[in-house]
SEMINU-573643 format. One record per atom (N, C-alpha, C): y negated, x, z; residue number from 1; residue in three letters; atom name; chain. Coordinates in Angstrom, 1 decimal, always signed. Example, Ala and Ser with C-alpha at 12.3 -4.5 7.8 and 13.67 -1.06 7.14 Angstrom:
<sites>
<site c2="+5.7" c1="+13.2" c3="+7.8" nr="1" rest="ALA" atom="N" kette="A"/>
<site c2="+4.5" c1="+12.3" c3="+7.8" nr="1" rest="ALA" atom="CA" kette="A"/>
<site c2="+3.3" c1="+13.2" c3="+7.8" nr="1" rest="ALA" atom="C" kette="A"/>
<site c2="+2.2" c1="+12.8" c3="+7.1" nr="2" rest="SER" atom="N" kette="A"/>
<site c2="+1.1" c1="+13.7" c3="+7.1" nr="2" rest="SER" atom="CA" kette="A"/>
<site c2="+0.0" c1="+12.9" c3="+7.9" nr="2" rest="SER" atom="C" kette="A"/>
</sites>
This chain:
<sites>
<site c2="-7.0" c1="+9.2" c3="-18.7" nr="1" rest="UNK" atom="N" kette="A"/>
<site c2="-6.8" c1="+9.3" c3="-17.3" nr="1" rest="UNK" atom="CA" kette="A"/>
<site c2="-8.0" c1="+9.1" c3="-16.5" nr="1" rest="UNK" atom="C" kette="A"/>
<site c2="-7.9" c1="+8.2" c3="-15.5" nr="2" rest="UNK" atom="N" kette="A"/>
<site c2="-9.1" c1="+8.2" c3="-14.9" nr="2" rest="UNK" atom="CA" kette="A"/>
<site c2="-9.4" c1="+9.3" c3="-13.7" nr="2" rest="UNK" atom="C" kette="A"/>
<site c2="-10.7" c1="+9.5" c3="-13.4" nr="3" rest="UNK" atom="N" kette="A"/>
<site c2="-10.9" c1="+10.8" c3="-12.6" nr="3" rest="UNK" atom="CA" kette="A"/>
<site c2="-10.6" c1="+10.6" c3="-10.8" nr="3" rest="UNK" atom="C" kette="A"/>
<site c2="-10.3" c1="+9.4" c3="-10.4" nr="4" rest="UNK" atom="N" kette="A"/>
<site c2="-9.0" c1="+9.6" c3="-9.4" nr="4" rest="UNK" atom="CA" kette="A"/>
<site c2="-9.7" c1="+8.7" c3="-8.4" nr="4" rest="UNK" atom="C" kette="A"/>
<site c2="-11.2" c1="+8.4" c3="-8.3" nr="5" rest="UNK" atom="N" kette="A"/>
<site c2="-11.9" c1="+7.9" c3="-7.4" nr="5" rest="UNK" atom="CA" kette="A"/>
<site c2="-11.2" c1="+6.1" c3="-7.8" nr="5" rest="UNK" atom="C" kette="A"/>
<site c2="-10.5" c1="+5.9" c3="-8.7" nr="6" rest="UNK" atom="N" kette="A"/>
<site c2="-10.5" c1="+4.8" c3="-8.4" nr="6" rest="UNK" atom="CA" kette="A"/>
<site c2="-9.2" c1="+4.2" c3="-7.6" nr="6" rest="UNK" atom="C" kette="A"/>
<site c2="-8.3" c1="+5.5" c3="-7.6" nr="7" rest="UNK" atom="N" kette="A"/>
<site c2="-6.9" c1="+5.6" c3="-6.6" nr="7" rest="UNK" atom="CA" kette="A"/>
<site c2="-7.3" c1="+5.7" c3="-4.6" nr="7" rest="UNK" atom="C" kette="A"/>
<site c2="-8.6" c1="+5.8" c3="-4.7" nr="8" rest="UNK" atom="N" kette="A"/>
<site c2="-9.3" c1="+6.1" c3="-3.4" nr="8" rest="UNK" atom="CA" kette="A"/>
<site c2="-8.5" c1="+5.1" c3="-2.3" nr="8" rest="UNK" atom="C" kette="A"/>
<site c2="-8.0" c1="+5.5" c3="-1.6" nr="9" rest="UNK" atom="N" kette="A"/>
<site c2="-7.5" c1="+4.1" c3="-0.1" nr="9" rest="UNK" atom="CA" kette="A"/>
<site c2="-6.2" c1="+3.6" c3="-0.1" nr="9" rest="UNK" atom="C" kette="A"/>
<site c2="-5.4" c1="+4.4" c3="-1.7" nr="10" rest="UNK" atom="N" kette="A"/>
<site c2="-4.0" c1="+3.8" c3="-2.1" nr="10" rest="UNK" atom="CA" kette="A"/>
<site c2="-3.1" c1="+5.4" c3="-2.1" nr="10" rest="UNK" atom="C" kette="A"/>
<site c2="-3.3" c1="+6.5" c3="-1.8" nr="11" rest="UNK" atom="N" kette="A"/>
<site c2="-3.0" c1="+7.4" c3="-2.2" nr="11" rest="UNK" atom="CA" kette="A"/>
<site c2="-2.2" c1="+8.0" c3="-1.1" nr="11" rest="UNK" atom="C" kette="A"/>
<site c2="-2.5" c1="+7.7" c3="+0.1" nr="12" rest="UNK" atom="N" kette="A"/>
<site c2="-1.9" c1="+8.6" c3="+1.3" nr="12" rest="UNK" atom="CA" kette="A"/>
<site c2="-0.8" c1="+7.9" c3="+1.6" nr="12" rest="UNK" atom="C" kette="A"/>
<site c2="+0.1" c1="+8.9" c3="+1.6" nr="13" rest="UNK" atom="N" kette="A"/>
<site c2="+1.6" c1="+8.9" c3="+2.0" nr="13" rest="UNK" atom="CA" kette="A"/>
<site c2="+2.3" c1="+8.5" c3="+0.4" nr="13" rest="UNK" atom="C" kette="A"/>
<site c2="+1.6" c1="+8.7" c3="-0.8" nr="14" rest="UNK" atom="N" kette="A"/>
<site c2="+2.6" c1="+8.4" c3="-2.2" nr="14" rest="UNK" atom="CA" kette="A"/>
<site c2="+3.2" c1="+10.1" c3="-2.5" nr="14" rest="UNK" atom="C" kette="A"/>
<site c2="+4.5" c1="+10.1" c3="-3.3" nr="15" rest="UNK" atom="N" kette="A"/>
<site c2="+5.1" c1="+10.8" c3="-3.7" nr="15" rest="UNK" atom="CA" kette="A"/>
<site c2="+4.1" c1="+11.3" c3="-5.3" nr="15" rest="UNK" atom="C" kette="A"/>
<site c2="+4.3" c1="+12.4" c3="-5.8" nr="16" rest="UNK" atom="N" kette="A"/>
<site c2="+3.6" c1="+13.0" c3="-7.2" nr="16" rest="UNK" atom="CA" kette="A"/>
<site c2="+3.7" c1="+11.7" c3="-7.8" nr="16" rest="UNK" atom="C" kette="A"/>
<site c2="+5.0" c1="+11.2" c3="-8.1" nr="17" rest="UNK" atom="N" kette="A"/>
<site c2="+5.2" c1="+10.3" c3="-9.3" nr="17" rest="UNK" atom="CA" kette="A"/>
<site c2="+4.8" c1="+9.1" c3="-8.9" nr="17" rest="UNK" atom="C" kette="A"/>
<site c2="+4.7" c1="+8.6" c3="-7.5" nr="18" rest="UNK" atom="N" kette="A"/>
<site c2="+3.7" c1="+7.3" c3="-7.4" nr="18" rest="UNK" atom="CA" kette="A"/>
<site c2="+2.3" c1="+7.5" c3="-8.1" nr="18" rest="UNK" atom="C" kette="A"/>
<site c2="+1.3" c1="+8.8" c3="-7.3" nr="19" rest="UNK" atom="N" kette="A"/>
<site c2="+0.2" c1="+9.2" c3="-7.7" nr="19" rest="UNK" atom="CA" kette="A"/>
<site c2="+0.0" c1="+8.8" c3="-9.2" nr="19" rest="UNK" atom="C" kette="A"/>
<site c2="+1.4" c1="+9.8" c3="-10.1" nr="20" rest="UNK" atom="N" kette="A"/>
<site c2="+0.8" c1="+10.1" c3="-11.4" nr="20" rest="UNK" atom="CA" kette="A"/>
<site c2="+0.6" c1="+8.6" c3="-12.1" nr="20" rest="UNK" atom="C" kette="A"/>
<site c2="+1.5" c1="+7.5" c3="-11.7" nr="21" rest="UNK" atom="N" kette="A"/>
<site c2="+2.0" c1="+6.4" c3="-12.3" nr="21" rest="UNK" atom="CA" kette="A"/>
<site c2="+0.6" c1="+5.7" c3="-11.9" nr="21" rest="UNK" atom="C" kette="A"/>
<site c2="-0.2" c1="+6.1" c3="-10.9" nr="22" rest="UNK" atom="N" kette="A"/>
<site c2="-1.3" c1="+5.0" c3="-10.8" nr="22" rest="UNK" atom="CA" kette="A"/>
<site c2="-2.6" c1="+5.8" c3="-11.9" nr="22" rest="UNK" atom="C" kette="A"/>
<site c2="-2.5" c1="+6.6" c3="-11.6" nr="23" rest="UNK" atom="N" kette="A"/>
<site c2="-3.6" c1="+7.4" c3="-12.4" nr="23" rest="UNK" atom="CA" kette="A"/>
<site c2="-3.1" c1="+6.8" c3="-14.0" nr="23" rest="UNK" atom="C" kette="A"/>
<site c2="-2.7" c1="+7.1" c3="-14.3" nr="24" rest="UNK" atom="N" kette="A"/>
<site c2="-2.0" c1="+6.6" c3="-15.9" nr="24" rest="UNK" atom="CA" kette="A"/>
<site c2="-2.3" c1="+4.9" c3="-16.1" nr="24" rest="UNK" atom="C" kette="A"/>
<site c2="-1.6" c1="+4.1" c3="-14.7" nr="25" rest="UNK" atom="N" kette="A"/>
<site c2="-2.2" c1="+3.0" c3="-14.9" nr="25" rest="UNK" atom="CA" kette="A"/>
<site c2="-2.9" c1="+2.5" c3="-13.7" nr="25" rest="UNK" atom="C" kette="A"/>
<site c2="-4.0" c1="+2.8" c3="-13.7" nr="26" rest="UNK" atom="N" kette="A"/>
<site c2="-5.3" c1="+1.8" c3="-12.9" nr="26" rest="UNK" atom="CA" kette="A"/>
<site c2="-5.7" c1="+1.2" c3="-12.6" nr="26" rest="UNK" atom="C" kette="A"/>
<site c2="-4.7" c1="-0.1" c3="-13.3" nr="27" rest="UNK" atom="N" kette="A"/>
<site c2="-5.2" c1="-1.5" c3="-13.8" nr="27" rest="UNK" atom="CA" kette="A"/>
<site c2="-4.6" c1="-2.2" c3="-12.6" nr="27" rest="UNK" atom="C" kette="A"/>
<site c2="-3.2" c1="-1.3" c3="-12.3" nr="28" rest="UNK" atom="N" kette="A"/>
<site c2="-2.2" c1="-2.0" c3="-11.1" nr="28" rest="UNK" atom="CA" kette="A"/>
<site c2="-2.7" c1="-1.2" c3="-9.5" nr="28" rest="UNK" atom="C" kette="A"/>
<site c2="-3.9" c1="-0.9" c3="-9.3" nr="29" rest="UNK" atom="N" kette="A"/>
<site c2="-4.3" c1="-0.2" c3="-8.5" nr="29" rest="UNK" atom="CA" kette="A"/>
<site c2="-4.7" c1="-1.5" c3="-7.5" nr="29" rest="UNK" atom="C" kette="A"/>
<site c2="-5.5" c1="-2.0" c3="-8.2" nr="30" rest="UNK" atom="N" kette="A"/>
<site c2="-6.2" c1="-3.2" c3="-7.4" nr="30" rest="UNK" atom="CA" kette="A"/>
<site c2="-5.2" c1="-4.1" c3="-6.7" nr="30" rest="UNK" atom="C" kette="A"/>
<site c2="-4.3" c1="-4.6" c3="-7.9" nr="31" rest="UNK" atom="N" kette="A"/>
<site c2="-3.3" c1="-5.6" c3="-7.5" nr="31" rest="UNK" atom="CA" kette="A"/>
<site c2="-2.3" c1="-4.7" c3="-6.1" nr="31" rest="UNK" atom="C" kette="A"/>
<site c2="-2.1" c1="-3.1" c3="-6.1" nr="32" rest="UNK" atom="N" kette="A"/>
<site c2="-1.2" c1="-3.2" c3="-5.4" nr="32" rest="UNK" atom="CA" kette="A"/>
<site c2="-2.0" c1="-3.4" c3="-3.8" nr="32" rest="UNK" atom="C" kette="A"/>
<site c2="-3.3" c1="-2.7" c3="-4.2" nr="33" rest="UNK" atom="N" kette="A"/>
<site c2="-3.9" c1="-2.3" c3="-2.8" nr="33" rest="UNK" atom="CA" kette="A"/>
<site c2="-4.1" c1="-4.2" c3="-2.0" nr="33" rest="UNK" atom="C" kette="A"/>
<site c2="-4.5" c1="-5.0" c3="-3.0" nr="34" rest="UNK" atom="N" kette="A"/>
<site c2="-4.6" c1="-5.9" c3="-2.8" nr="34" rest="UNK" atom="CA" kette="A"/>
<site c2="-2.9" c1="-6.8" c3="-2.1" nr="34" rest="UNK" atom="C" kette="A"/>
<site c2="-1.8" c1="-6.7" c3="-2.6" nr="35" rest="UNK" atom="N" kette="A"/>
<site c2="-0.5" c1="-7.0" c3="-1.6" nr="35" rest="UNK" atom="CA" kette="A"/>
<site c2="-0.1" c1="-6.2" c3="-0.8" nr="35" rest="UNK" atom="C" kette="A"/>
<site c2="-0.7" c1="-4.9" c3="-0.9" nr="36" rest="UNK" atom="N" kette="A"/>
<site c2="-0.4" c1="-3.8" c3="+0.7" nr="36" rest="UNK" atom="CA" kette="A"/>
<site c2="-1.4" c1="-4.8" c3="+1.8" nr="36" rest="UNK" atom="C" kette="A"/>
<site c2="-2.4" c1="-4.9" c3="+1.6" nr="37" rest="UNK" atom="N" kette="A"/>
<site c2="-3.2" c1="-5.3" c3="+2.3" nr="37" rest="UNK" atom="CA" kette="A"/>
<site c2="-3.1" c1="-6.9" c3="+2.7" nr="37" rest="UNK" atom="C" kette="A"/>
<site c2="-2.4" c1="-7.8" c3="+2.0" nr="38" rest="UNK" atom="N" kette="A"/>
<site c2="-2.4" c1="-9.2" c3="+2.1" nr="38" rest="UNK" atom="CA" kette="A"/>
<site c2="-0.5" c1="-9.2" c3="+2.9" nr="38" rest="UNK" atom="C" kette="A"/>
<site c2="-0.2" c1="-8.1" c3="+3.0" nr="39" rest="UNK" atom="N" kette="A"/>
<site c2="+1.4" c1="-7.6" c3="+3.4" nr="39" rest="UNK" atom="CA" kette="A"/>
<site c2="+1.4" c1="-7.2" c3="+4.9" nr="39" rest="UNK" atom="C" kette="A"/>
<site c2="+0.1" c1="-6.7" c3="+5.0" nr="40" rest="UNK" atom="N" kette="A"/>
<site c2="-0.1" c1="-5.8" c3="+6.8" nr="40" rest="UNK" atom="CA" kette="A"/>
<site c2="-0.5" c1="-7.3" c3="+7.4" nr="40" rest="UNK" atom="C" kette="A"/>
<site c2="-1.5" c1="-8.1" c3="+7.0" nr="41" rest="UNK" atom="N" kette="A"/>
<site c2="-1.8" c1="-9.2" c3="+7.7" nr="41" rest="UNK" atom="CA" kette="A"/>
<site c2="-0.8" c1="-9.9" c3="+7.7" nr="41" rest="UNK" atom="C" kette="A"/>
<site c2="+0.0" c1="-10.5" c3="+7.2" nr="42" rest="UNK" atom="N" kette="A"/>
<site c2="+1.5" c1="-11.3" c3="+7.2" nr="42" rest="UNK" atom="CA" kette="A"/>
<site c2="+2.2" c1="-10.7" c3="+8.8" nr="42" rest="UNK" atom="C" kette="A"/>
<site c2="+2.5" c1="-9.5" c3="+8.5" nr="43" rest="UNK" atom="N" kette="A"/>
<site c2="+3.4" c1="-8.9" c3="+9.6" nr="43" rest="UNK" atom="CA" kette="A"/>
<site c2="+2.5" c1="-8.6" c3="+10.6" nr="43" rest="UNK" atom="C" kette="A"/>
<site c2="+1.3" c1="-8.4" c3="+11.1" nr="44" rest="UNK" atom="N" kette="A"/>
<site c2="+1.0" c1="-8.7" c3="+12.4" nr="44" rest="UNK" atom="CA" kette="A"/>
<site c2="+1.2" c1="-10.1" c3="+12.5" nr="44" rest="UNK" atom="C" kette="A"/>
<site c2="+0.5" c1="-10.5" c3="+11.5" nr="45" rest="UNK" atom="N" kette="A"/>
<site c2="+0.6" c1="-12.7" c3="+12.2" nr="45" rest="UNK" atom="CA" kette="A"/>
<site c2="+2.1" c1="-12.7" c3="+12.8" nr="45" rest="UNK" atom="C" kette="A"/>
<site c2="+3.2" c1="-12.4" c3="+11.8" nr="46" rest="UNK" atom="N" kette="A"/>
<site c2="+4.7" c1="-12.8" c3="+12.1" nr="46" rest="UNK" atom="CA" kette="A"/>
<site c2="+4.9" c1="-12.0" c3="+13.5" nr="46" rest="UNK" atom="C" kette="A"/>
<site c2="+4.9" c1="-10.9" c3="+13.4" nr="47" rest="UNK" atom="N" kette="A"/>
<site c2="+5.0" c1="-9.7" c3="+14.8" nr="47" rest="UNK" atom="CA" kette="A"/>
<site c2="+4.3" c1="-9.3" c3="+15.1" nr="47" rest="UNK" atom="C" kette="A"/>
<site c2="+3.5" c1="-10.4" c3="+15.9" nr="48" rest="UNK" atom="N" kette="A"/>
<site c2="+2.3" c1="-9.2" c3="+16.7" nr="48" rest="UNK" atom="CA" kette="A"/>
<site c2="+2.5" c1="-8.6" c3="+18.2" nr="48" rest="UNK" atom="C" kette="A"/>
<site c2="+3.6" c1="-8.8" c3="+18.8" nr="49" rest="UNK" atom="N" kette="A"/>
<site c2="+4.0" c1="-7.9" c3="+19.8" nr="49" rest="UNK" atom="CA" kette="A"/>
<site c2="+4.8" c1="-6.7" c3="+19.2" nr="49" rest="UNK" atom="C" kette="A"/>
<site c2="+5.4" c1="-6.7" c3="+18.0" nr="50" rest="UNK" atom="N" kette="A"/>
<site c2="+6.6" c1="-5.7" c3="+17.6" nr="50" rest="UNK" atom="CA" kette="A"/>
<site c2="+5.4" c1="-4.6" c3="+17.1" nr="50" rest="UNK" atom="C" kette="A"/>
<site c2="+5.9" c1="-3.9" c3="+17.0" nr="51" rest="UNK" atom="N" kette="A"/>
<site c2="+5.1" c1="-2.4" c3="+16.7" nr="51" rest="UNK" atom="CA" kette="A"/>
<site c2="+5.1" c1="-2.1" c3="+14.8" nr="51" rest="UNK" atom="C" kette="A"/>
<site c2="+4.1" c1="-2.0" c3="+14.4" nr="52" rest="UNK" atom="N" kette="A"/>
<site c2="+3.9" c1="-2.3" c3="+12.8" nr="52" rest="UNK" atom="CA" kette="A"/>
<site c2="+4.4" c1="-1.0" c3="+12.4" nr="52" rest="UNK" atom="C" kette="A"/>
<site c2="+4.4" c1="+0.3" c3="+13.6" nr="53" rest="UNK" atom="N" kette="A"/>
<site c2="+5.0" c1="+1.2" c3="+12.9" nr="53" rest="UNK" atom="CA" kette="A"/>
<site c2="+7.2" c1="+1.5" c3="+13.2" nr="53" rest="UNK" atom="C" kette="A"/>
<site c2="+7.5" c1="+1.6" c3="+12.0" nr="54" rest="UNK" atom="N" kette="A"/>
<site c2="+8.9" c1="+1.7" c3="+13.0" nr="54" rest="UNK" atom="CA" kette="A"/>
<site c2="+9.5" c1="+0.3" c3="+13.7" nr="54" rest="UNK" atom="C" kette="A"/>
<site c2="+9.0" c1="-0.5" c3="+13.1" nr="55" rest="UNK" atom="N" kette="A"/>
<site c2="+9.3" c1="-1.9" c3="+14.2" nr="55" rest="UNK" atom="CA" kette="A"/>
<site c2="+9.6" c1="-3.0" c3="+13.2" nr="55" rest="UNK" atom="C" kette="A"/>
<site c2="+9.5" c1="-4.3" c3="+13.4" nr="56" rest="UNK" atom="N" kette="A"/>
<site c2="+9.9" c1="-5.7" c3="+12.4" nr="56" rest="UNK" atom="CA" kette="A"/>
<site c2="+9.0" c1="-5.7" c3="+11.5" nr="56" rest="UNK" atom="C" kette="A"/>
<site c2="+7.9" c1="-5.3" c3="+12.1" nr="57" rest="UNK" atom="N" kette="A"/>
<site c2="+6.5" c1="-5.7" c3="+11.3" nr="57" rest="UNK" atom="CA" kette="A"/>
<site c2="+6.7" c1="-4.6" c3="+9.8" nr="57" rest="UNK" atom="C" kette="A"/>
<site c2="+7.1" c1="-3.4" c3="+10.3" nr="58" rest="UNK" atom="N" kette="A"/>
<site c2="+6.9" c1="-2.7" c3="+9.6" nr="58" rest="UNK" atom="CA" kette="A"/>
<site c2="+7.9" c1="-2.5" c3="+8.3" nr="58" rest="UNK" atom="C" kette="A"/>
<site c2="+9.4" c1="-3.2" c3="+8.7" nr="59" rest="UNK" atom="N" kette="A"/>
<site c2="+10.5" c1="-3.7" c3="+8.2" nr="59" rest="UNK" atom="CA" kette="A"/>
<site c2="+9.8" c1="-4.7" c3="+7.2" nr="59" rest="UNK" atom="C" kette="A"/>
<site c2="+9.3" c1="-5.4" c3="+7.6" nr="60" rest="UNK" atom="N" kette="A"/>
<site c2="+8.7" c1="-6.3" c3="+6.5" nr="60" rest="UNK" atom="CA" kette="A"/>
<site c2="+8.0" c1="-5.9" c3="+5.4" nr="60" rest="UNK" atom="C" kette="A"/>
<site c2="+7.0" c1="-5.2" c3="+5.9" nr="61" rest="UNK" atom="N" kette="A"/>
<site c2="+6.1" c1="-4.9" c3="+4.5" nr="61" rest="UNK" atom="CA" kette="A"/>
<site c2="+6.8" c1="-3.9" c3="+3.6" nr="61" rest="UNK" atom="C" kette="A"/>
<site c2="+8.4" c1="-3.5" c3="+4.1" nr="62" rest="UNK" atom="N" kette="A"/>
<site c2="+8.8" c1="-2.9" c3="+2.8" nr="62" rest="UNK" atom="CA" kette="A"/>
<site c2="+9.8" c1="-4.1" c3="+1.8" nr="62" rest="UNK" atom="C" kette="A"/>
</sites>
């Protein structure tokens, strides 16, 4: 198990079993933080008047 600092910036707003599933694997930490993040820029470009929270934008990145 790694000691958690490497879940740092991906952790807020996960359920236990998101958490535990990244801690166990690690490896998919990068890659997710990396399409959360390549996912928020898409949806402002696409909707940048709609509201990213609650709005199209935000529709999208799920």
């Amino acid at each position: 198990m790694t000691d958690g600092l490497v879940i740092q910036g991906v952790v807020s707003g996960l359920t236990p079993a998101e958490k535990l599933y990244l801690m166990t694997h690690p490896h998919h930490v990068s890659i997710i933080r990396d399409v959360r993040d390549k996912a928020s820029v898409e949806a402002r470009r696409l909707f940048p008047r709609e509201g990213q929270h609650n709005g199209a934008g935000d529709a999208f990145r799920q």
